[in-house]
Backbone as ProteinMPNN parsed JSONL, in Angstrom:
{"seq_chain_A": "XXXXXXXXXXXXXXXXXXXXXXXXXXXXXXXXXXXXXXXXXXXXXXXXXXXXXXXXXXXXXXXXXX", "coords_chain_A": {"N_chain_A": [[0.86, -1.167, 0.0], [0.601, 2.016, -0.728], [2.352, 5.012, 0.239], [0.669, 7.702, 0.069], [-1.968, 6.629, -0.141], [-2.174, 5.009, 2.666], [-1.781, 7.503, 4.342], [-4.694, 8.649, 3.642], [-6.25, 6.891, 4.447], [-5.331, 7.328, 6.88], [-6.724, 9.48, 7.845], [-8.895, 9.495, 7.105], [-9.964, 7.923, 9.05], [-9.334, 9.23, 11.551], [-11.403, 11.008, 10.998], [-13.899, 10.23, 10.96], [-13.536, 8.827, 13.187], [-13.705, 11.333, 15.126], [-16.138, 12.078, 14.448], [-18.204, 10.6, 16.056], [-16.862, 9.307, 17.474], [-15.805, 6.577, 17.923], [-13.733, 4.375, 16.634], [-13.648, 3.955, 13.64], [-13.577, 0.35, 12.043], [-12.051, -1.61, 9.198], [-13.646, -3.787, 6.636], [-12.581, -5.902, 6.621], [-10.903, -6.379, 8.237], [-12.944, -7.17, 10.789], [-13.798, -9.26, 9.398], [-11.669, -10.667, 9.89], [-11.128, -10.919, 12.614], [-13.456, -11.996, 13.469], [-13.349, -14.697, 12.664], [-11.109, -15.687, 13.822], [-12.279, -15.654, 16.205], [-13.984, -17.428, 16.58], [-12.53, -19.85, 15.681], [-11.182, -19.742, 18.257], [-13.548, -20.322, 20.062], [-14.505, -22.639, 18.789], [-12.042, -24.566, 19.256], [-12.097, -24.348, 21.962], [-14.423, -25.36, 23.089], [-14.258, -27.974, 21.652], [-12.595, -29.455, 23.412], [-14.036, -29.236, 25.662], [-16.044, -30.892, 25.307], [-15.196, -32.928, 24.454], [-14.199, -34.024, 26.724], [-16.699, -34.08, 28.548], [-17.488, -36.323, 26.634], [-16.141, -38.638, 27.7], [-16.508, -39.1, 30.288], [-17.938, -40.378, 31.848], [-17.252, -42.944, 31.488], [-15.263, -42.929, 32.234], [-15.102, -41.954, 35.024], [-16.192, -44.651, 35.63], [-14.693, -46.597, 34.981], [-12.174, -45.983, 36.676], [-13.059, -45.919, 39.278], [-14.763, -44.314, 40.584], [-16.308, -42.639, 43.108], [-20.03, -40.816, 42.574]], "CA_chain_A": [[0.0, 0.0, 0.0], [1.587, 3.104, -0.972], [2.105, 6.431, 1.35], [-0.253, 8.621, 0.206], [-3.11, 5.693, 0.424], [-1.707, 5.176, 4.12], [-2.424, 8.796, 4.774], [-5.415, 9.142, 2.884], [-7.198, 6.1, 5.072], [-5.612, 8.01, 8.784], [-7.266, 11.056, 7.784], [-10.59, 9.215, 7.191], [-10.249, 7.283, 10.452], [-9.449, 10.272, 12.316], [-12.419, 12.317, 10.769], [-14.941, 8.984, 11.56], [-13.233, 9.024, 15.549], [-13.928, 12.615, 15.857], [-17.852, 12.377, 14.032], [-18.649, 9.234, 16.147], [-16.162, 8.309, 19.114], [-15.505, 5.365, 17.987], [-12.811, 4.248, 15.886], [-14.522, 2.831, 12.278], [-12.318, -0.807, 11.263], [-12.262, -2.215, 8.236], [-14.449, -4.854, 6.694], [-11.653, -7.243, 6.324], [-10.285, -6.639, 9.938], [-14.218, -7.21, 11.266], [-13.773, -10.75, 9.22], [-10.259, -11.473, 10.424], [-11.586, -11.663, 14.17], [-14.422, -12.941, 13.724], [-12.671, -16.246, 12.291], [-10.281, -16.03, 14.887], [-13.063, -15.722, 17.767], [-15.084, -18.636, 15.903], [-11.652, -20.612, 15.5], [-11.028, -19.987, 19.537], [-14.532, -21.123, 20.305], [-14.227, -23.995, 18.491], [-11.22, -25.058, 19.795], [-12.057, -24.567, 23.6], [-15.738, -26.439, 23.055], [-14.514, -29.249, 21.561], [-12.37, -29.815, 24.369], [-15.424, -29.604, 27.022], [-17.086, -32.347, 24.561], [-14.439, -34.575, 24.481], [-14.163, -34.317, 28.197], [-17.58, -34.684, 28.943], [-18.118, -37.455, 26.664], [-15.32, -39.719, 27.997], [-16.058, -38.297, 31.882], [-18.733, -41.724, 32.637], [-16.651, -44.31, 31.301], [-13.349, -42.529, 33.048], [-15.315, -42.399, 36.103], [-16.543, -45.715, 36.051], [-13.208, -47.276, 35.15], [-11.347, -45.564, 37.607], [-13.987, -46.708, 40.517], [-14.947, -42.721, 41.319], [-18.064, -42.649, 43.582], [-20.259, -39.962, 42.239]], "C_chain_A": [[0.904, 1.227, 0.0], [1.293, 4.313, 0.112], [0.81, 7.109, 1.696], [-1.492, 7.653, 0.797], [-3.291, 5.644, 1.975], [-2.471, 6.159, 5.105], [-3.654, 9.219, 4.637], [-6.919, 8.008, 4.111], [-6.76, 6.826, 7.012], [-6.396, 8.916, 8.744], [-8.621, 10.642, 7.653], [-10.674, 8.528, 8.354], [-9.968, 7.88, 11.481], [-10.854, 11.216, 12.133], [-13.807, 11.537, 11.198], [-14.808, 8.768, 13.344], [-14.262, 9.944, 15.761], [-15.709, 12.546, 16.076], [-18.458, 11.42, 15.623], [-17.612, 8.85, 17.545], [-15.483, 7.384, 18.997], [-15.064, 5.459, 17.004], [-13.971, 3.65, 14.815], [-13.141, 1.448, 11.569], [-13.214, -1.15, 9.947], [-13.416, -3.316, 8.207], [-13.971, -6.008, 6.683], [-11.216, -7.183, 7.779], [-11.607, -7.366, 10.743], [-13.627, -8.932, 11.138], [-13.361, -11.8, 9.791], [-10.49, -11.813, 12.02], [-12.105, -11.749, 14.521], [-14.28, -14.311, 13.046], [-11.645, -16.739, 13.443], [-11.193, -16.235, 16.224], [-13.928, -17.239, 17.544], [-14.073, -19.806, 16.542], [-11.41, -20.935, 17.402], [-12.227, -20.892, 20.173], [-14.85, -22.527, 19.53], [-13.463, -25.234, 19.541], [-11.162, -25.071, 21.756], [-13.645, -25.767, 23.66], [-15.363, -27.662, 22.401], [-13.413, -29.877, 22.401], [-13.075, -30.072, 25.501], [-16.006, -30.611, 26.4], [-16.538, -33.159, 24.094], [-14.184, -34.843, 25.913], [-15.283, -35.057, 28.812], [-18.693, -36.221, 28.161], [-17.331, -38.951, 27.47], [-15.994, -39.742, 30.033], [-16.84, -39.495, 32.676], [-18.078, -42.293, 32.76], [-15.001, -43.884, 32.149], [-13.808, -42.602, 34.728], [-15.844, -43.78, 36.993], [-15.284, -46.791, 36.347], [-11.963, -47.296, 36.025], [-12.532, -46.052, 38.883], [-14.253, -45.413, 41.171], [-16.433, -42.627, 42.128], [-18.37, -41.204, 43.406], [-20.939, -38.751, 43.525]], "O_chain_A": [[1.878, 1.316, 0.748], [0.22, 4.49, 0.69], [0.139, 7.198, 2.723], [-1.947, 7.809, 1.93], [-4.287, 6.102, 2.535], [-3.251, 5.99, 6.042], [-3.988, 10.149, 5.371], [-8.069, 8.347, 4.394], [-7.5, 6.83, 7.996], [-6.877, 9.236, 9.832], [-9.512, 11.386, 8.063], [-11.832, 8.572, 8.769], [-10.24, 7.3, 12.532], [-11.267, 11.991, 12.995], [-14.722, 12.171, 11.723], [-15.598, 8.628, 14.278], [-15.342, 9.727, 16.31], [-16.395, 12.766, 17.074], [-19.375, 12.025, 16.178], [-17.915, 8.07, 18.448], [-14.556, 7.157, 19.775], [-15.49, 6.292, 16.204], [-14.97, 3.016, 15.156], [-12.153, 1.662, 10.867], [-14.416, -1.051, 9.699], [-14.018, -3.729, 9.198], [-14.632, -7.045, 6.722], [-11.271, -8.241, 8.405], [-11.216, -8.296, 11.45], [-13.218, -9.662, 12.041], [-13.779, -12.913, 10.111], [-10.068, -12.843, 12.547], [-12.125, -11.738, 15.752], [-15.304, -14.987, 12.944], [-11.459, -17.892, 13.833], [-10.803, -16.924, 17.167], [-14.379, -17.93, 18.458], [-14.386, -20.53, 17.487], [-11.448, -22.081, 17.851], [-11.996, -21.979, 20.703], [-15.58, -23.369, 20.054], [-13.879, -26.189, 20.196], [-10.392, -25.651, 22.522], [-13.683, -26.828, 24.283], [-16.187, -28.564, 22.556], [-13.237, -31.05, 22.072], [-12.807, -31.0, 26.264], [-16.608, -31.36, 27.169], [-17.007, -34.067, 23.407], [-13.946, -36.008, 26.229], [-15.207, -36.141, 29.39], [-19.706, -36.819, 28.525], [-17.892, -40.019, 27.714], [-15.646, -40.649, 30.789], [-16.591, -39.704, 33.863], [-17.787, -42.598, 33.916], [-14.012, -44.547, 32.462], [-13.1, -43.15, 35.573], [-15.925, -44.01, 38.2], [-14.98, -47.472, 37.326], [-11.077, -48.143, 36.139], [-12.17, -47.202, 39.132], [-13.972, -45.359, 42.368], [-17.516, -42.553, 41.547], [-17.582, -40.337, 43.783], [-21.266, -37.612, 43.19]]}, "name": "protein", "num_of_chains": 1, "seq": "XXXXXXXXXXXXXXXXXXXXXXXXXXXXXXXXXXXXXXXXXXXXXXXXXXXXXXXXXXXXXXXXXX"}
């Protein structure tokens, strides 16, 4: 991405702060972590659902009184 472009997108995300408060992101940044928040929630839930499917037969096998 060249300079001026650079400059040309601070100066619109400074003039969108000021209108508004709030910073305005991209539509590609929006995407990028909402794949990454998906990808995290994935990856922590299918750890609770491999836990809780094994969690009978681990407590039975091990002799765990419930």
């Amino acid at each position: 991405m060249g300079s001026a472009r650079r400059v040309q997108i601070g100066r619109a995300l400074r003039r969108d702060t000021a209108m508004s408060g709030i910073p305005q992101v991209a539509p590609a940044a929006r995407r990028a972590a909402l794949g990454l928040i998906a990808a995290a929630q994935i990856g922590a839930m299918s750890t609770w659902f491999s836990a809780a499917a094994v969690a009978t037969s681990l407590a039975r096998d091990w002799q765990c009184p419930r």
